[in-house]
C-alpha positions as CSV (number, residue, x, y, z in Angstrom):
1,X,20.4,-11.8,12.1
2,X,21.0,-12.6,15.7
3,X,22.0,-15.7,16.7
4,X,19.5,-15.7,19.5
5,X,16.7,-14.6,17.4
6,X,13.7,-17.0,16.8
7,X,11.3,-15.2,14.3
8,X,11.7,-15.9,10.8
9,X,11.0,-12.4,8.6
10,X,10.6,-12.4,4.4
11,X,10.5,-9.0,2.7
12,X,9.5,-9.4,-1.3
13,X,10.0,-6.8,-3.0
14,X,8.7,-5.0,-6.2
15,X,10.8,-2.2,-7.1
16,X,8.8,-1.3,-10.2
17,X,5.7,-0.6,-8.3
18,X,7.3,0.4,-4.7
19,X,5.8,-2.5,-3.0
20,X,7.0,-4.4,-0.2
21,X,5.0,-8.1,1.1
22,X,6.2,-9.2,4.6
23,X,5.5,-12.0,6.1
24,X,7.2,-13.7,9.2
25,X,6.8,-16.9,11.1
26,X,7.5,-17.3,15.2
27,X,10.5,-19.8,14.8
28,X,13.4,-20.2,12.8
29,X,12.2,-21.5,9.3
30,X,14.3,-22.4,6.3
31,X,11.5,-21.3,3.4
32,X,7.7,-20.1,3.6
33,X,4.5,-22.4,2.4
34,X,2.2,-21.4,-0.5
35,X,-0.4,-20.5,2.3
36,X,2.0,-18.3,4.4
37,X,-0.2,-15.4,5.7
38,X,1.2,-11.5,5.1
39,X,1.6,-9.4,7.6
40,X,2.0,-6.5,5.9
41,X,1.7,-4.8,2.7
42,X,3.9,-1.4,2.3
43,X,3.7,0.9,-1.2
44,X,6.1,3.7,-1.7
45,X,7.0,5.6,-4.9
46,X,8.5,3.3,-7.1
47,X,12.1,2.7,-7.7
48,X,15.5,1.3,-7.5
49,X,16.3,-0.8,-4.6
50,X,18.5,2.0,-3.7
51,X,15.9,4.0,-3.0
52,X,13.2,1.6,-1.7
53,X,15.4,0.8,1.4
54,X,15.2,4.0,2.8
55,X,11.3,4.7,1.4
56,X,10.8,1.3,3.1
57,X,12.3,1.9,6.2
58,X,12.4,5.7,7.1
59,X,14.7,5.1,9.6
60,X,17.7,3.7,7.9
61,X,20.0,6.6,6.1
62,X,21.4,6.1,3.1
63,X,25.3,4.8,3.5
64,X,25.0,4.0,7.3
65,X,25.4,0.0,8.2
66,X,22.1,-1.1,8.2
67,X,21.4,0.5,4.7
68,X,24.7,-1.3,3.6
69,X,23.4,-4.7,5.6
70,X,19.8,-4.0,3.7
71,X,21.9,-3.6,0.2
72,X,23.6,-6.5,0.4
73,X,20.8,-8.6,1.4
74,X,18.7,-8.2,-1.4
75,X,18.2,-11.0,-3.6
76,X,15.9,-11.8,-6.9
77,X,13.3,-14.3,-5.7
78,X,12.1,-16.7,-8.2
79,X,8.7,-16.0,-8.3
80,X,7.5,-19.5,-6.1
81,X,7.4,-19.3,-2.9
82,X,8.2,-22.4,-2.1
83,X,11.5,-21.8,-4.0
84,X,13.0,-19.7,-1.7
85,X,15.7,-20.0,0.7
86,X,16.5,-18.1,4.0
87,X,19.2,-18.3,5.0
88,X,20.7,-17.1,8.8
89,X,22.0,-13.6,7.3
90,X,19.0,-12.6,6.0
């Protein structure tokens, strides 16, 4: 999200079980490889995204910026890897 940043970070999310897969890479990236390692594996109680961003990240408040940013970034992957897209916003 910063134009000085160099990591690459992918959240995939599963609403319907309340599970989050991250993964991220140490330089800027346009898409992940079928054998991208995860970092991290996060389950919640399921639920809307609505809900999930703030289960997800306990330190984001419903309605404030970063919740807002969060919202808007969500997107339906479709269900390759290879497939997807980041792009600089996130």
């Amino acid at each position: 999200m910063l134009p000085e940043a160099i990591w690459t970070y992918l959240e995939l999310w599963y609403p319907e079980r309340g599970l989050m897969v991250t993964a991220h890479i140490t330089r800027k990236a346009s898409g992940m490889t079928v054998n991208q390692a995860i970092a991290a594996i996060i389950y919640v109680q399921p639920g809307p995204p609505e809900d999930l961003i703030t289960r997800f990240s306990w330190t984001t408040t419903r309605g404030s910026d970063r919740y807002v940013e969060r919202l808007q970034g969500l997107k339906p992957w479709p269900d390759d890897i290879t497939k997807i897209t980041i792009d600089e916003r996130g």
